[in-house]
C-alpha positions as CSV (number, residue, x, y, z in Angstrom):
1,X,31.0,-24.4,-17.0
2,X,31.1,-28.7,-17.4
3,X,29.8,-30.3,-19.8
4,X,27.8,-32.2,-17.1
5,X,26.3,-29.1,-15.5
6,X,24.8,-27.7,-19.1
7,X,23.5,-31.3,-19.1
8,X,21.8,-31.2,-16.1
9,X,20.2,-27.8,-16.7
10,X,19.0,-28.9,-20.0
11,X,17.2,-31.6,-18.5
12,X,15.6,-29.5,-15.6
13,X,14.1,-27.3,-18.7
14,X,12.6,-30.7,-20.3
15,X,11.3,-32.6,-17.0
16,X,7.1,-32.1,-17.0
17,X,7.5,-31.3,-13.2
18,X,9.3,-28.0,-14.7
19,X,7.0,-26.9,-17.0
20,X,4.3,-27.7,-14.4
21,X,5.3,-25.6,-12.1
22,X,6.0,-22.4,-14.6
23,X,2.3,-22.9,-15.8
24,X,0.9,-22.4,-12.9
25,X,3.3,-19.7,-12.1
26,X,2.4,-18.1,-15.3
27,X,-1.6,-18.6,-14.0
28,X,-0.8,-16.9,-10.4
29,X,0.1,-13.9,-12.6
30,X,-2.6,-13.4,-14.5
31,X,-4.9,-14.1,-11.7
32,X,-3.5,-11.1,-10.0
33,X,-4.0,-8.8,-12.8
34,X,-7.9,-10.1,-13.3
35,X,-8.1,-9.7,-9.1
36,X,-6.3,-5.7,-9.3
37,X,-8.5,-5.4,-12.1
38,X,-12.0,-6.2,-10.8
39,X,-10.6,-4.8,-7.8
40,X,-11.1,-1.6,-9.4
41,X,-13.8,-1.7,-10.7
42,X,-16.0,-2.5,-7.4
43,X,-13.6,0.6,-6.1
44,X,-15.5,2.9,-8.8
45,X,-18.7,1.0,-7.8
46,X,-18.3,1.4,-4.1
47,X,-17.5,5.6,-4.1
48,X,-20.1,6.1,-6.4
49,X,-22.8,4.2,-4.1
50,X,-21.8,6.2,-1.1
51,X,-21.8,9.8,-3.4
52,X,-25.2,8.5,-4.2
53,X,-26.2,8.7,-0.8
54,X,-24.9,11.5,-0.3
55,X,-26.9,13.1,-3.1
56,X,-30.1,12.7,-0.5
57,X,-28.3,13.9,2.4
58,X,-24.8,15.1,3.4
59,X,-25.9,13.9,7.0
60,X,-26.4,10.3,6.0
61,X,-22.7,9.2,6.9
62,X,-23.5,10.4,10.5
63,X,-24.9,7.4,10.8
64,X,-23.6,5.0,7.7
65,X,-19.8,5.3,8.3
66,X,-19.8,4.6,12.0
67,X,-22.0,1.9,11.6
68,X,-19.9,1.0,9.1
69,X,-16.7,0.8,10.0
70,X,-17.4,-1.1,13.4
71,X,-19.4,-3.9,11.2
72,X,-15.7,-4.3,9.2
73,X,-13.7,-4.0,12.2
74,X,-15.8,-6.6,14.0
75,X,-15.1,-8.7,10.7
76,X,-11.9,-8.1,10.3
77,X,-10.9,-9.2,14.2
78,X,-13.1,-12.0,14.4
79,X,-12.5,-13.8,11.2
80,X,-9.7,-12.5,9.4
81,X,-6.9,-10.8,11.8
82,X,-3.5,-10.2,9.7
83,X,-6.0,-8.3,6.8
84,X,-6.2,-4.9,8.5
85,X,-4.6,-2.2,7.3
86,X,-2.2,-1.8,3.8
87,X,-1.3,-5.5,3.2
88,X,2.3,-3.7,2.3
89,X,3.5,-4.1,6.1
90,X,2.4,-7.7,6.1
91,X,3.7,-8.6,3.1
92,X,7.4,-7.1,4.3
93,X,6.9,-9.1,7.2
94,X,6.4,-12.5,5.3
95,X,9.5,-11.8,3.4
96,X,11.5,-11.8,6.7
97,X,9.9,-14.9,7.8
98,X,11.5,-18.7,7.3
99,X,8.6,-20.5,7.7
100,X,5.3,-21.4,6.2
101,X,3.1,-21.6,9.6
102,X,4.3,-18.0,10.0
103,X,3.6,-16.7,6.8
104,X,0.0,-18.1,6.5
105,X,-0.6,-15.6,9.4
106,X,-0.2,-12.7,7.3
107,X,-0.7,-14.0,3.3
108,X,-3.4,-16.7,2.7
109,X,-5.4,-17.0,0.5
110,X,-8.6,-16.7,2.9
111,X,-7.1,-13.3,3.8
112,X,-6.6,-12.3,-0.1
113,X,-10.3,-13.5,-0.9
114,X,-11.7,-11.2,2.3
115,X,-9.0,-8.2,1.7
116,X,-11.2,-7.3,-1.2
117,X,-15.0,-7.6,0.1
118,X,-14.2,-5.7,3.2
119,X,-12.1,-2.7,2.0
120,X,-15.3,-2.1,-0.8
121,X,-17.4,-2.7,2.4
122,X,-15.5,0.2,3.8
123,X,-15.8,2.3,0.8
124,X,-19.2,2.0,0.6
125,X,-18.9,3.8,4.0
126,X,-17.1,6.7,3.4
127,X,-13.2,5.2,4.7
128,X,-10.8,7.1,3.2
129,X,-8.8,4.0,2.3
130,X,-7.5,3.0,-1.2
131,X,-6.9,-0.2,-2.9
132,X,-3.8,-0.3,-4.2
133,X,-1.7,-1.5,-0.6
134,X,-4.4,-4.2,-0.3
135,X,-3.7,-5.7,-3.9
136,X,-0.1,-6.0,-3.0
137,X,-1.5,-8.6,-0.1
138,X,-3.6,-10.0,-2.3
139,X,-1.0,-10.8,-5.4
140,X,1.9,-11.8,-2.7
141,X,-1.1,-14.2,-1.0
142,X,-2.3,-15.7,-4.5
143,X,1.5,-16.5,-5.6
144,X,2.1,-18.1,-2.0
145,X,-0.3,-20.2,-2.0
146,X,0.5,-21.4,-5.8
147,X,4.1,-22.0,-4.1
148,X,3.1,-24.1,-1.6
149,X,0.6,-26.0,-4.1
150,X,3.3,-27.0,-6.1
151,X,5.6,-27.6,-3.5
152,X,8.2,-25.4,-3.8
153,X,10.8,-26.4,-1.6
154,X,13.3,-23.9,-1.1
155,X,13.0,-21.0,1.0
156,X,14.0,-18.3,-1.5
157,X,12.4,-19.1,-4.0
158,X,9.1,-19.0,-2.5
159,X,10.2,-15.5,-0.8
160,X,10.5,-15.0,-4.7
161,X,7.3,-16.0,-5.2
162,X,5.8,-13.3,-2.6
163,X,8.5,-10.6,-4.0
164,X,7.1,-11.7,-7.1
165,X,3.3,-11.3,-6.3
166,X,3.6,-8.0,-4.6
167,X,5.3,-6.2,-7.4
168,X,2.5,-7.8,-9.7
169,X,0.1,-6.5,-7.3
170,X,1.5,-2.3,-7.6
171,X,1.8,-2.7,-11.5
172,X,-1.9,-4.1,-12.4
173,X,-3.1,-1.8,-9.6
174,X,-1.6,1.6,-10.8
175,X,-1.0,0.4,-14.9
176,X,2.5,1.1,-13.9
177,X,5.2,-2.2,-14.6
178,X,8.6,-0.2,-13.9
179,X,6.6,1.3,-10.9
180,X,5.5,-2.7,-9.7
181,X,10.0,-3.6,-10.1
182,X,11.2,-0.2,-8.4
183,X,9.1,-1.0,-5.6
184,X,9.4,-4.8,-5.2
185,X,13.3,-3.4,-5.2
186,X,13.2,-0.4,-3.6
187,X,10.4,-1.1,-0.5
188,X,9.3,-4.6,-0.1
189,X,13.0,-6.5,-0.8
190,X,15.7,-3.4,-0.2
191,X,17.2,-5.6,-2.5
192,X,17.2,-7.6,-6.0
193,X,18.8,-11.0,-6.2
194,X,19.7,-12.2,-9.0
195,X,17.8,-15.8,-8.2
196,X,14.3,-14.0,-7.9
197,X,15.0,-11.2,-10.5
198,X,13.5,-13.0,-12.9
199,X,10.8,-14.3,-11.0
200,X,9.4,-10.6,-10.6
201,X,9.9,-9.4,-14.1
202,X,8.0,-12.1,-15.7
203,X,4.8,-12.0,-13.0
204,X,5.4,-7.8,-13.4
205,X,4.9,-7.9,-17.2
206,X,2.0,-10.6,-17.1
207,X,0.4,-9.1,-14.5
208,X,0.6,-5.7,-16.6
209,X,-0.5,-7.3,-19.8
210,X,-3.6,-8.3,-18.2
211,X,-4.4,-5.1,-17.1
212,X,-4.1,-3.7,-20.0
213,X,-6.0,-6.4,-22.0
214,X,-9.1,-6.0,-19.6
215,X,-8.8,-2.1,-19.2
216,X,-6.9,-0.7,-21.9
217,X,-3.5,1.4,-22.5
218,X,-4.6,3.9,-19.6
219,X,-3.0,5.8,-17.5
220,X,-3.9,6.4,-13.6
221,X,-4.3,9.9,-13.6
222,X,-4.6,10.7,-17.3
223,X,-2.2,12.6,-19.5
224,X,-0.4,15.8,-18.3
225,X,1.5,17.9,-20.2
226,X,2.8,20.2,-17.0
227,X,6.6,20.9,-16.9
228,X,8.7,23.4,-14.8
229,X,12.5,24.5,-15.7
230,X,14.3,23.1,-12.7
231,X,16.4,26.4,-13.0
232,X,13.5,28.9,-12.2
233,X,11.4,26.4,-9.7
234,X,14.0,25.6,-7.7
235,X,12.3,27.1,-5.1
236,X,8.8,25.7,-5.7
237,X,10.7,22.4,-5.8
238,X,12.3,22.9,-2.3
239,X,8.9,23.8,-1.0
240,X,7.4,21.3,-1.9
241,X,10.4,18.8,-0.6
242,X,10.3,20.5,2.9
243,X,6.5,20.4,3.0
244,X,6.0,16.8,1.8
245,X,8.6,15.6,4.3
246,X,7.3,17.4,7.5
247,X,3.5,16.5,6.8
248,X,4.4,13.1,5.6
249,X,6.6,12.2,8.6
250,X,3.6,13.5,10.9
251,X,1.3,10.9,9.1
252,X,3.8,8.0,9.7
253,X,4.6,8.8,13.1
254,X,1.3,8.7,13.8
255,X,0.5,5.3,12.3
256,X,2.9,3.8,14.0
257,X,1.9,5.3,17.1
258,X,-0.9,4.1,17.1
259,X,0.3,0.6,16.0
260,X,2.5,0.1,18.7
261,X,-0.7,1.5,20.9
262,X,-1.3,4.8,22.8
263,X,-0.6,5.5,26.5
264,X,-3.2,6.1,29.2
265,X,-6.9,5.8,29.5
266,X,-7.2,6.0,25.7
267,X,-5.1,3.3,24.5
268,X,-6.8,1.5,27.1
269,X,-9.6,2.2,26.3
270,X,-9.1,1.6,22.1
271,X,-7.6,-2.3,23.4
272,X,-10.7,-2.7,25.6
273,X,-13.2,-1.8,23.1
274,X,-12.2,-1.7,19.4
275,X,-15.5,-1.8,17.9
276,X,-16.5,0.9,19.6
277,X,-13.3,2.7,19.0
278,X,-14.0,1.9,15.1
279,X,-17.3,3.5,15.5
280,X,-15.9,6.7,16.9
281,X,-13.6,7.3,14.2
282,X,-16.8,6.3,11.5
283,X,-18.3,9.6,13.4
284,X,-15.4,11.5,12.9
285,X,-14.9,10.7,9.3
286,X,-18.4,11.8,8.9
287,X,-17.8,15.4,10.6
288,X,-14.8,15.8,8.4
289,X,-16.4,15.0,5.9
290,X,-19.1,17.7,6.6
291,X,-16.1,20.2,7.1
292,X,-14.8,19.5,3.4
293,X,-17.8,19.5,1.9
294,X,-18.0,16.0,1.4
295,X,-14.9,15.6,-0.4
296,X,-12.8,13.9,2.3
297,X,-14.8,10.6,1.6
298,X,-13.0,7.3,-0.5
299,X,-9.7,6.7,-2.4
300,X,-9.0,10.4,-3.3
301,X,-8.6,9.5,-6.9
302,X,-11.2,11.7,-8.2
303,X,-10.5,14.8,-6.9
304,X,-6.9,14.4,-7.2
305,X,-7.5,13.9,-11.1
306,X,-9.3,16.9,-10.5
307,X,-6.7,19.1,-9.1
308,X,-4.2,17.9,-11.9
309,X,-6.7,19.0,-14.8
310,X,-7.6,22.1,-13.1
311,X,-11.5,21.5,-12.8
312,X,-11.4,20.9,-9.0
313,X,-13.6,23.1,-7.0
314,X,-12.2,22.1,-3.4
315,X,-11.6,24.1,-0.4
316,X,-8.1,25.0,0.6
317,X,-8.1,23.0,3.4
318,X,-8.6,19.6,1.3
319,X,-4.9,18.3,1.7
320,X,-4.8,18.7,6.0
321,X,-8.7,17.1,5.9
322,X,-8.0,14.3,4.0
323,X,-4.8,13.4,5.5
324,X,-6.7,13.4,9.1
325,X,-9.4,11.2,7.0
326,X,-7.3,8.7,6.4
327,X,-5.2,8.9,9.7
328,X,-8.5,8.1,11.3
329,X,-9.4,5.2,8.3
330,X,-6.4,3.6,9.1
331,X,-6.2,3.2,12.6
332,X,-9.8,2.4,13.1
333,X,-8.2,-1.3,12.2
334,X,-10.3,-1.8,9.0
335,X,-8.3,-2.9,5.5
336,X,-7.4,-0.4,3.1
337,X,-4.0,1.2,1.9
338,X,-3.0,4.7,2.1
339,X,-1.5,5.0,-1.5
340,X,-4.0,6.6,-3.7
341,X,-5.0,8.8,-0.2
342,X,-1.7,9.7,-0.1
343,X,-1.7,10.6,-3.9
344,X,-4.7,13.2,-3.4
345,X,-3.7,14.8,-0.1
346,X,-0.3,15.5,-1.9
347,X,-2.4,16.9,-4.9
348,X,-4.6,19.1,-2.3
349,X,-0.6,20.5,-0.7
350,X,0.3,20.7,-3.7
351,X,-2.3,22.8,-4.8
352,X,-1.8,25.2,-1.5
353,X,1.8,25.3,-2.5
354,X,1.0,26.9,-5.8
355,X,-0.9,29.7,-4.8
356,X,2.5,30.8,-2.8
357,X,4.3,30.6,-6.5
358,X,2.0,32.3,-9.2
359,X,4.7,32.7,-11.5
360,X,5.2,28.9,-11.4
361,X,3.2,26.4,-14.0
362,X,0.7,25.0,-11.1
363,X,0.6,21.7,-12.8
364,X,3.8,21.2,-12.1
365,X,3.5,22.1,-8.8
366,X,0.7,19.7,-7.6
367,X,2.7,17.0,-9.2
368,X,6.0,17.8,-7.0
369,X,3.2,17.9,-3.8
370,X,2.3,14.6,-4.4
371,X,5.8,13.2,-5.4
372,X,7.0,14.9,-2.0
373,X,4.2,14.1,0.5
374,X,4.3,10.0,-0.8
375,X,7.9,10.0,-0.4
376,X,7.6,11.6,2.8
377,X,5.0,8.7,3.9
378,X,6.8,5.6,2.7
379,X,10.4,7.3,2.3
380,X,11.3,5.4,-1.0
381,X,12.0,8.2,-3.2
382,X,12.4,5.9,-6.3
383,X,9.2,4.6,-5.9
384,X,7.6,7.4,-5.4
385,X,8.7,9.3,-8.9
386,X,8.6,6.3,-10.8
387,X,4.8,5.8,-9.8
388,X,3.7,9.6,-10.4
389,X,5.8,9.9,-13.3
390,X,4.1,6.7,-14.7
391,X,0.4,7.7,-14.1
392,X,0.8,11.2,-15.4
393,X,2.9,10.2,-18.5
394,X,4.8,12.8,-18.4
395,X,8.5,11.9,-18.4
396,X,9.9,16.0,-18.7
397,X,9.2,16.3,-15.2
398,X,11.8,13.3,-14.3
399,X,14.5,15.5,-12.6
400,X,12.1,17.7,-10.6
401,X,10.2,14.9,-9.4
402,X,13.4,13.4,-8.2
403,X,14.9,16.1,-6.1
404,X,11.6,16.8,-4.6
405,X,11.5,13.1,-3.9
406,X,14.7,13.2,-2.0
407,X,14.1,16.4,-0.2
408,X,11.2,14.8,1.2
409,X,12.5,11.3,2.2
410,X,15.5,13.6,4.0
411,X,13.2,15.9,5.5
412,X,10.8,13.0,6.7
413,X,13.6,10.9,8.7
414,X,14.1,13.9,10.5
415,X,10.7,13.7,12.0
416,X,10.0,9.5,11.5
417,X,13.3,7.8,11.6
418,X,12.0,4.6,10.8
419,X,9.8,3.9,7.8
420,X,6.6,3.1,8.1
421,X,6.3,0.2,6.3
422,X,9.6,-1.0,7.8
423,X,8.6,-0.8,11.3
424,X,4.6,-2.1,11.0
425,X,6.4,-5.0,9.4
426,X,8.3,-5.8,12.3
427,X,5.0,-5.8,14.2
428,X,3.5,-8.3,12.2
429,X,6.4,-10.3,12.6
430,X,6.5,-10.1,16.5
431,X,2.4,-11.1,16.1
432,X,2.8,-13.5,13.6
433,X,3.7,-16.5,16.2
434,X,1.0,-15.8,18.9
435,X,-2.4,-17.8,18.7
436,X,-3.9,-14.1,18.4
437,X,-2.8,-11.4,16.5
438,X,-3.7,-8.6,19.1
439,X,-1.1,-9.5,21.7
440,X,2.5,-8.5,21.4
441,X,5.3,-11.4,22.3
442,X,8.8,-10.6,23.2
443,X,11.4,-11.6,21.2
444,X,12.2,-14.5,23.6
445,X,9.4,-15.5,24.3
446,X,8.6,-16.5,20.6
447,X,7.8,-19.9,19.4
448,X,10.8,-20.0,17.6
449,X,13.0,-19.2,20.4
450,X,11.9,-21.7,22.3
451,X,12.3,-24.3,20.3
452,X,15.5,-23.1,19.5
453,X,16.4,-23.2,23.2
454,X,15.3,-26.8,23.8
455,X,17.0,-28.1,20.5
456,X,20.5,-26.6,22.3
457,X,19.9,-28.4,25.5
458,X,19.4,-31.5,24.2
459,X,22.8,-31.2,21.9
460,X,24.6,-30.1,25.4
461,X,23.2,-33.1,27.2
């Protein structure tokens, strides 16, 4: 290395443009962990209004979460397309794209400020939606727009930037920093270069920190002592692989139906009119939610921490229920993630799983039904241990939770051979040119490609 290069580096370090641009960097980061933070809190607020109501009536949401749901959807296409949904599959998508006019179609932050107020809004209706896919937008949003404030000029570092911001967004959310790096590797990047590596750490472990300052040293799901000899629950394990897979495949297959949009009169009928669409699934949330005793409603969180402890009173068909819940949440076209859905109708397989094995610690059993069925959802294996290992705290369960991870990502190509968050991304990136979000360009027909062709005509003539 010259003498002339260390030079130059050590100047970089000095210059006030540098340490401008790290501060506000720094700032980005612990904005994210104040937003997951608060975040969660109006969560708690929100499920707790709408159990309120349902302490008068159980009937109530007959008319609450239709209404609703359309009032979001209406919102959400009107005023802020590109903030339906996770926010994972548009924050994927900004990755892939090379320009800034693209990305402000999908992170902005007037989509970050309205991802919040609108998934609370459909909270407070009953949505079976969770927060944790919506702070990803909202952190890989916050540290765009930082990287376009201070004028970051190259390319990959501001797609460090968004890495960067999406990984702070899974650790503040869940308490769970190697959780927030596995996935920025593992799911949003599918890779870790060594130019944005330390980009993520640092916003990962601010981001935590500020979590932690504002909440406490928590974990997500509490403390859990469960463990299972991988050499006698072999065969829970397998179970649990096979079943994750196959029902978490299902729920992809159908999201991304339903993204790429349904045949016939329906589909039709869902483009046509998708406030009214919105409205019908509102009703059927509610008559689910009738069927399961009203426990169908929100995040999941609470009666998943339930089924862990052992104190949940829940009928056996809690897992298929909620998983049609938030099928229906999702494709209604209002924001809010799957992740902590996904968590709880794992916990309620789980749970149906362990009947099948008395012998088996059941503990340890829900714990492999929610490794399996999130792995078989988002097929990032990694991911998926790390994050349940991390909210349980319970690190003997590592090599279990693995190879029912795998079993399920395995079993769940068989059935979705794309992942989902792969293939919505690559919807938001066909959308992301058009004027309007709801129409789908060809390739070819793309801004880009346009230009593209017009720049080589003028070089040939």
């Amino acid at each position: 290395m010259s003498k002339r290069y260390i030079n130059r580096g050590a100047h970089v370090w000095l210059t006030i443009r540098h340490w401008q641009r790290q501060i506000l960097f720094w700032t980005g980061a612990i904005c994210i962990g104040v937003a997951a933070v608060q975040f969660a809190r109006g969560s708690e607020a929100a499920n707790s209004l709408f159990h309120r109501l349902l302490e008068y009536s159980p009937y109530l949401p007959l008319v609450i979460t239709p209404a609703g749901l359309a009032l979001v959807a209406w919102v959400t296409r009107r005023y802020f397309p590109g903030s339906q949904g996770s926010g994972i599959p548009q924050t994927i998508a900004a990755l892939k794209m090379h320009d800034s006019d693209s990305r402000d179609t999908v992170l902005s932050l007037k989509l970050a400020l309205a991802k919040i107020p609108l998934t609370l809004v459909g909270l407070m209706a009953g949505a079976s939606v969770g927060r944790e896919g919506p702070t990803v937008q909202i952190g890989a949003s916050f540290m765009h727009y930082l990287g376009k404030l201070a004028r970051f000029s190259k390319v990959e570092l501001d797609r460090g930037l968004i890495l960067a911001g999406g990984a702070a967004g899974v650790a503040a959310a869940f308490n769970t920093p190697l959780a927030g790096v596995v996935f920025a590797i593992e799911e949003m990047s599918r890779s870790f270069e060594e130019k944005t590596s330390g980009v993520v750490l640092t916003a990962v472990i601010l981001a935590g920190v500020t979590s932690v300052a504002m909440l406490g040293n928590y974990t997500y799901f509490g403390y859990t002592s469960a463990s299972l000899d991988i050499d006698n629950g072999w065969l829970a394990v397998l179970a649990c692989g096979v079943m994750g897979g196959v029902m978490g495949g299902i729920f992809s297959r159908v999201l991304i139906a339903s993204a790429k949009g349904l045949p016939g009169k329906f589909g039709t009928f869902i483009k046509q009119h998708p406030i009214s669409f919105a409205a019908i699934c509102g009703f059927t949330l509610a008559i689910i939610g009738l069927l399961s005793n009203s426990t169908t409603y929100g995040t999941g969180y609470q009666e998943a921490q339930r089924i862990i402890s052992g104190t949940a009173t829940l009928p056996d068909s809690y897992g298929i229920l909620k998983m049609l819940a938030s099928i229906i949440s999702y494709i209604s076209g209002i924001p809010g993630g799957i992740f902590a859905p996904s968590l709880a109708i794992g916990a309620g397989l789980g749970s149906n799983i362990a009947s099948i094995f008395p012998a088996t610690p059941g503990g340890a059993i829900i714990l492999l039904g929610m490794v399996a069925y999130f792995s078989g959802v988002v097929q990032a294996p990694i991911t998926a241990f790390v994050i349940v290992m991390e909210m349980t705290d319970n690190h003997e369960m590592v090599i279990p939770l693995m190879a029912s991870a795998i079993i399920a990502t395995v079993t769940s190509r068989m059935i979705c051979h794309t992942p989902l968050y792969k293939t919505l991304a690559d919807n938001f990136m066909l959308r992301s040119t058009a004027a309007d979000l709801s129409p789908i360009q060809k390739p070819h027909e793309m801004p880009e490609a346009k230009h593209a062709k017009e720049a080589n005509a003028q070089q040939q003539s």
